[in-house]
N, C-alpha and C positions, 0 to 999 in steps of 0.2 A: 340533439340540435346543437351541441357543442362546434360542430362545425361552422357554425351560420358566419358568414363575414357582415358584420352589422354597419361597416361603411358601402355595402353594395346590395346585400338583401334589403337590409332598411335604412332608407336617406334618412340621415339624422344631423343635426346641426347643437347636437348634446351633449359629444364624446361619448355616445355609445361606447366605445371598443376600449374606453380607459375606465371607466368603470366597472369593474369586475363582479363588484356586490348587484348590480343594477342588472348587470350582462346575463348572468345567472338566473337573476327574476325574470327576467326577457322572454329566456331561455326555455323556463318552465312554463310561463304564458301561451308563448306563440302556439304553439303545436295545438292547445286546447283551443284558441280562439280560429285556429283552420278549421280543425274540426266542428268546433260552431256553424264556422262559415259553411261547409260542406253540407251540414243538418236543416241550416234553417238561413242560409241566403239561396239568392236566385237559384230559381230549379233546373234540372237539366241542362244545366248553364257550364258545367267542369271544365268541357274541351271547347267551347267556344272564343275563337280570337275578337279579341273586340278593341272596338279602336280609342285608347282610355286615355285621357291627361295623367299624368303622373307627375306629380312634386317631386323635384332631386335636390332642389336649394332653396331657400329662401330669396335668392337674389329675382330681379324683375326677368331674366330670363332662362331660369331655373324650373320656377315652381310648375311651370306649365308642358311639361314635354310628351307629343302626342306619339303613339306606335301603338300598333297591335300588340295585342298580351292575355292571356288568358285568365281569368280572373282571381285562380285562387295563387296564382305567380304575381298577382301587382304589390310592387314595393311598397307596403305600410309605412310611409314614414313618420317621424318623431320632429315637429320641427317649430321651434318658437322664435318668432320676430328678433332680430339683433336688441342685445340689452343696452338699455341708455344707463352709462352708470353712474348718472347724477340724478336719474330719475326720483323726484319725491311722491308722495302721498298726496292726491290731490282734495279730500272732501274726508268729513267724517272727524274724529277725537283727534286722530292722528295725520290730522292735515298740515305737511309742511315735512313731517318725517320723512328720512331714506325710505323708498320702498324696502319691504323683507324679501331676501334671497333664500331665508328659510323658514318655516312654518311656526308663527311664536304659539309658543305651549296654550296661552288660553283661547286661541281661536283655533285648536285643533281640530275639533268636534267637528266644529260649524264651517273652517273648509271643508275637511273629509263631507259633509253632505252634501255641499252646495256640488263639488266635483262629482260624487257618484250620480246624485239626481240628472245631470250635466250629461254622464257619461252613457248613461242607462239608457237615454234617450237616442243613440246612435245605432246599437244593433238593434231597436225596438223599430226603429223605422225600416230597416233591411227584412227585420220578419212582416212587419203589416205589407210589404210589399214583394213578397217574393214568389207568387202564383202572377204577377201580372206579364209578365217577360211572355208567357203563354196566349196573352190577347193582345200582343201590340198592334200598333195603327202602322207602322213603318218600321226599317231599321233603322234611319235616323232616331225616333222616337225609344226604340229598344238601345240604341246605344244610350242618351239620354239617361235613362231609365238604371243602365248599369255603371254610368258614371257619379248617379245621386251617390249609389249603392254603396260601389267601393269608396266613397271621400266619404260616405259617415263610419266604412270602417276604417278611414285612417284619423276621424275625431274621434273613435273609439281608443284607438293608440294612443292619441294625446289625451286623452283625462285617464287611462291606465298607467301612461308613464308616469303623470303629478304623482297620482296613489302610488305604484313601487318607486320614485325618487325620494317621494319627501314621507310619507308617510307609515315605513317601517311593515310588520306584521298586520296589523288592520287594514293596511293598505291596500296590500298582497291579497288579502281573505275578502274583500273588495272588490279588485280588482277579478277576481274567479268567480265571483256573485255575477259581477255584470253577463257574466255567458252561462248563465242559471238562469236566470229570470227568462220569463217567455212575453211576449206581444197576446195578449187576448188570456192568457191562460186564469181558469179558474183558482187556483190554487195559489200560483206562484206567476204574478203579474206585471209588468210593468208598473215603475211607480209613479208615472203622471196618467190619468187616465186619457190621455187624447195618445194614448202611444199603445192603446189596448182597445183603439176601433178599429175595425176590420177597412181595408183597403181594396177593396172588390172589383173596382174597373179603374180605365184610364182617366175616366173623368173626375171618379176622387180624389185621383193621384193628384194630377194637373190643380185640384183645389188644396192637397193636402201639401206641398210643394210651395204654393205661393202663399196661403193661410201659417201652416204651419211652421214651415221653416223662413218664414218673418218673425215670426216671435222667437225660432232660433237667435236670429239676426240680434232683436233687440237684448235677447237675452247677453248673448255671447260680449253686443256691444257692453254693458253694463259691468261684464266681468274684466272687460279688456281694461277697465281702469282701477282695477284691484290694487290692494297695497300689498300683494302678494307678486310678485313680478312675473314666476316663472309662470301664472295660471292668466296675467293679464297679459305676458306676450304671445304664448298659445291662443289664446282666444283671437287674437288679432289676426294673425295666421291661417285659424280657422276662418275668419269671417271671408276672405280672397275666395273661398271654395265654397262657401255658403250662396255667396252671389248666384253664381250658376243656377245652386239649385232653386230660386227664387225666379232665377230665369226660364229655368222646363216650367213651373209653374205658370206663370202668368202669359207666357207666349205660348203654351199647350192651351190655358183658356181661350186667349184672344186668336187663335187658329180653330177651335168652335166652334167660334160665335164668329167668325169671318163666312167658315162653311155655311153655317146657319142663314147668312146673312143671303149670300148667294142664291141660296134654294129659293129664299121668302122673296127675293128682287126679282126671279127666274120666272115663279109661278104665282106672283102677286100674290101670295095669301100670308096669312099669321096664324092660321090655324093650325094649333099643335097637334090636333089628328092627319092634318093633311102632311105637315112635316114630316112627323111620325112615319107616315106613310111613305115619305121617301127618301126615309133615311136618316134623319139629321137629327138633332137635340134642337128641343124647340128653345126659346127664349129661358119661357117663363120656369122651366128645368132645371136649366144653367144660374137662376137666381134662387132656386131654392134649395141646390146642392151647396150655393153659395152661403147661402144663411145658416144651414147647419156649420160647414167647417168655419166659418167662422166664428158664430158662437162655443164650440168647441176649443176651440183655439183663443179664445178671450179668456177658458176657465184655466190657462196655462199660468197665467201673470198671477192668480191668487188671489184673494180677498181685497176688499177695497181696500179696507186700510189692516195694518200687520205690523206685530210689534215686532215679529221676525225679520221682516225686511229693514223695520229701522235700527236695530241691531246687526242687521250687516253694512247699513250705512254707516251708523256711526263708529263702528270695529273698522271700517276701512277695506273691509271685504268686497264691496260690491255696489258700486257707485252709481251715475243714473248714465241714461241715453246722450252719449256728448257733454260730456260732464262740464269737461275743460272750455268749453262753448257757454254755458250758463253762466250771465251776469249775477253774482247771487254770493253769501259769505262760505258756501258749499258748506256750511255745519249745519244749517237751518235751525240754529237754535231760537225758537219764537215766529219761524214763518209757519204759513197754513196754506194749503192747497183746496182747492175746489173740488168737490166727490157730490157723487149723487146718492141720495140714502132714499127707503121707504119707510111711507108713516100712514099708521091705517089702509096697508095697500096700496098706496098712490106711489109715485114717484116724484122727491122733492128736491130741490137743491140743495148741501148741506157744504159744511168747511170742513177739514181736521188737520191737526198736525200735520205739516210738510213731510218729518219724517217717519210719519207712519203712515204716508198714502203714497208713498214709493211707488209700488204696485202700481195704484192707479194711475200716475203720472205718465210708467213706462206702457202702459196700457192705451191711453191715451194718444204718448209717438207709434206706437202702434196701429192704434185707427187712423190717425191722418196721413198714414204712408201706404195704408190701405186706401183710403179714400182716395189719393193720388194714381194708384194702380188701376180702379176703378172707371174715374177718369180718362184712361185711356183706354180702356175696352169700351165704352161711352162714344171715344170720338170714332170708331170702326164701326157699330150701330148706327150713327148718324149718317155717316159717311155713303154708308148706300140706303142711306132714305127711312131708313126703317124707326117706327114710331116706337121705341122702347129702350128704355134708361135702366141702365142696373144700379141699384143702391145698398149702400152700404147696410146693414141693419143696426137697429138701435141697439146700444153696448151693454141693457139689460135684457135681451132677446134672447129665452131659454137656455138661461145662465142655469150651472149647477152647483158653481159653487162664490162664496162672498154672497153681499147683501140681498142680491136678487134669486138666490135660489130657492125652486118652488115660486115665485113670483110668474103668473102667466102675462107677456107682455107681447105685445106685437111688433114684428120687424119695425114698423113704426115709432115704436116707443108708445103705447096705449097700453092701462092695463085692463086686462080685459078676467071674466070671468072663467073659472072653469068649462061652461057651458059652452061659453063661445069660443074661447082655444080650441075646444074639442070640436065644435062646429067649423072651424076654422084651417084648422092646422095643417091641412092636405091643399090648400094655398101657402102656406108658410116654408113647410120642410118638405123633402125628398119624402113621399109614398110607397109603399110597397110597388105598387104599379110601376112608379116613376123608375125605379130603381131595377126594375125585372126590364123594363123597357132599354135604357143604359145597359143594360148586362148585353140583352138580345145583340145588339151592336157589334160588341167583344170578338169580333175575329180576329183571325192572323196576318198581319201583310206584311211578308216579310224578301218581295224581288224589291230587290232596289231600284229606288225613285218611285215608288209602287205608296199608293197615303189611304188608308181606309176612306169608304165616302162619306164621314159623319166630321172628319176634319181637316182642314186645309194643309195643300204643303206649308212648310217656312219659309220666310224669305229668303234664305241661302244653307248652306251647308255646314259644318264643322268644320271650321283650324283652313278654311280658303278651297275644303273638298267640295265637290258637287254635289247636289241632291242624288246622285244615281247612284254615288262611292257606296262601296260593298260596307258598311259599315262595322257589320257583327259578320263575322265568317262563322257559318257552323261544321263543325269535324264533327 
C-alpha cells in the first residue's frame, strides 16, 4: 500500500502526506479495514455503482460531491472542522484554558475509551445492517441505505485517525480491535449492547436510524465541545453526515405511515388484519417497533446518574448538548438537576448533583428532539383523518440498564406487575408474530421509480435527480 497517494485516495484536511510516522500506520490499517469491509459490509454489493456523497473538503462546497462509485473504491476521508486557535475550554476544572492540541498524560486512559467506544460503534452498525440491501423497498431506498453505510465508514476513519495520531502503540492495537469485534457475536461483541441487535428488515432500519443515530447526534454533540480539539473538531464534521442519517430514519418512517394512512382512508378501516391483508404496516406495529428502539436507544446514554460522566465533565473531556448556549457557571459546582428514581417499586421524583446526572440531562435533549420528530409524524396521521396519535414512551419503559432496570413499566409510565407486563407486553413490543409479519413484506424493488406497496415514494429525489434515476447500477 506504499503506493497509496493520501491527498487523492483519502481527502484529508490533516497533512496526511507529511506525516510519515502516521502515513505508515495508515498504511498498515487500510488494507485490513477493506478487508472488513469486504467480510462483513453490504453483501453482494463489490461491483455495484452507486450514486454516493463523498467529502473531498471541509469547505460548504466540498463535503458533499455526488457520482457514482462503487463502494469498496469510496474515498474514506480524514477530516476535522478548521481550528479556531484562540479556542478555550468551555465547562469543567479547566474552563477558560487553551484547548489541548495534544492528549495530556492524565486523561489518556479516559480519551483512549471515550474514542474507541465512539469508534466501535461505526462498523457495528454496517454489520447490523448489511443483509438488508437484499430486501430493499426501492433503489432510492438501497442508495440511502449505502450511504448510511459508507459515512459510518468514514466515522470509522476519524476515531482510528485520533487513536494512530495521538495515541502511540495502544492506539494502533485499538484501532485493529475496532475490525475484531463483531455486531451480535457471542464471544467477541460489540461494546454498547444496542450495536449487537440484529437489524432484520427495513422497518428497524428506518427506527434504528432515527432512534439510534439521534443519540449519535447528541453523543457526537457533547464531544464536539471537548477540550481536546482535535476529537471536538472531528466530531463536528461528523455531525454534517450524521444529519442525513437521522434523515433516511425519520422520512423512511413518516413514508409508512403516509402509505399506511392511504390504505386506512382508501378502505375506511383500522383494522390491522384487514391492513395486513393488504399489504401495509398497521398503526399500532409502527408504535411498538417504536417503543422498543427506543427504549433501546435510551440504555445508550447510561445510568441516571455516573460518576464517570462527571469526570468527564469536569476533566474537560466531554461537555453537555450546547454547551456554550446554557446560562449557567458551566462548572456546576453546587447545582442539582432533576432525575426520576424508584422507591419500593414506584416511580418517584428525586434531585442529584448536576454533575453527576450528565447522562440524564443528555438523555432528556434526547427525548424532547424525539418528541419533536414524533410530532411530525402526528401531523401526517391527522392529516388524512385517521384517529391515532403515536407517543413517545415513558423514559423508564423496559430500561436495561441505570435505575429502572428490571423495573416493569408501561409505555405509559405505570408500574406495573410482573403478571401484568406479562399479560401485556404483546401491546407494548414487537411480537414474534408482529415481526414474521414485517419480515413477510421484505421484497426487492429494485426498477427504478418502482416503491414496495407497504411504503410510499418520497417527496423528491437525490442531489435534484428524479424518482426514476437509476440509482444503484448493478454489474
Amino acid at each position: 500500500m506504499s503506493g497509496v497517494n493520501y491527498s487523492e485516495r483519502i481527502p484529508n484536511n490533516v497533512g496526511l502526506s507529511d506525516d510519515r510516522r502516521l502515513k505508515r500506520a495508515l498504511e498498515h490499517w487500510q488494507p485490513k479495514f477493506l478487508d472488513w469491509w469486504k467480510e462483513m459490509g453490504p453483501v453482494e454489493t463489490l461491483n455495484h455503482d452507486v450514486y454516493l456523497r463523498t467529502a473531498v473538503s471541509v469547505e460548504a462546497g466540498g463535503w458533499a460531491h455526488f457520482d457514482f462509485v462503487k463502494m469498496p473504491d469510496y474515498r474514506w476521508g480524514i477530516f476535522l472542522e478548521p481550528r479556531e486557535p484562540e479556542r478555550k475550554i468551555g465547562f469543567g476544572a479547566h474552563k477558560g484554558e487553551p484547548a489541548w492540541q495534544d492528549v495530556p498524560g492524565e486523561y489518556r486512559g479516559t480519551l483512549r475509551r471515550i474514542i474507541v467506544t465512539q469508534g466501535d460503534t461505526e462498523p457495528a452498525s454496517v454489520e447490523q445492517q448489511r443483509h438488508l440491501g437484499l430486501t430493499c423497498p426501492s433503489l432510492y431506498d438501497l442508495r440511502n441505505l449505502f450511504q448510511v453505510n459508507v459515512e459510518e465508514g468514514r466515522h470509522l476513519w476519524a476515531m482510528v485517525y485520533l487513536l494512530h495520531a495521538h495515541f502511540g502503540r495502544d492506539g494502533r492495537e485499538e484501532a485493529e480491535s475496532l475490525l475484531v469485534r463483531r455486531s451480535g457475536d457471542r464471544d467477541n461483541p460489540r461494546i454498547l449492547g444496542a450495536f449487537n441487535e440484529a437489524t432484520p428488515d427495513w422497518l428497524s432500519f428506518f427506527m434504528f436510524t432515527f432512534f439510534t443515530d439521534r443519540d449519535g447526534k447528541f453523543q457526537l454533540c457533547a464531544l464536539a465541545e471537548s477540550g481536546f480539539d482535535p476529537l471536538a473538531r472531528t466530531c463536528r464534521f461528523m455531525l454534517t453526515e450524521e444529519a442525513h442519517h437521522m434523515f433516511v430514519g425519520e422520512t423512511g418512517i413518516r413514508r409508512v405511515i403516509q402509505r399506511t394512512c392511504e390504505a386506512m382512508r382508501e378502505h375506511k378501516t383500522d383494522d390491522p388484519a384487514v391492513l395486513r391483508a393488504l399489504g401495509v404496516i398497521d398503526l399500532p406495529t409502527v408504535q411498538r417497533y417504536l417503543n422498543f428502539h427506543f427504549a433501546v436507544t435510551l440504555d445508550l446514554f447510561g445510568a441516571e446518574t455516573s460518576s464517570n460522566a462527571a469526570t468527564f465533565f469536569t476533566s474537560g473531556i466531554k461537555g453537555r448538548f450546547q454547551e456554550e448556549k446554557l446560562i449557567d457557571d458551566h462548572v456546576l459546582l453546587g447545582a442539582d438537576y432533576p432525575i426520576l428514581d424508584v422507591r419500593d417499586g414506584k416511580l418517584v421524583p428525586g434531585i442529584a448533583p448536576a454533575v453527576n446526572a450528565l447522562n440524564e440531562r443528555l438523555r432528556d435533549d434526547f427525548i424532547r428532539d424525539t418528541d419533536a420528530g414524533m410530532a411530525r409524524w402526528n401531523r401526517i396521521v391527522k392529516g388524512y383523518g385517521v384517529g391515532f396519535e403515536f407517543r413517545t414512551p415513558h423514559k423508564a419503559f423496559c430500561r436495561k440498564i441505570g435505575a429502572f432496570a428490571g423495573l416493569h413499566v408501561s409505555p405509559e409510565g405505570e408500574a406495573v406487575s410482573p403478571e401484568q407486563w406479562n399479560a401485556r407486553a404483546r401491546q407494548f413490543l414487537p411480537s414474534d408474530e408482529d415481526r414474521a409479519y414485517v419480515h413477510s413484506l421484505m421484497g426487492r424493488v429494485v426498477e427504478p421509480g418502482k416503491f414496495a406497496n407497504w411504503i410510499a415514494p418520497p417527496g423528491k429525489g437525490i442531489e435534484g435527480q428524479p424518482l426514476e434515476f437509476e440509482y444503484v447500477r448493478f454489474n
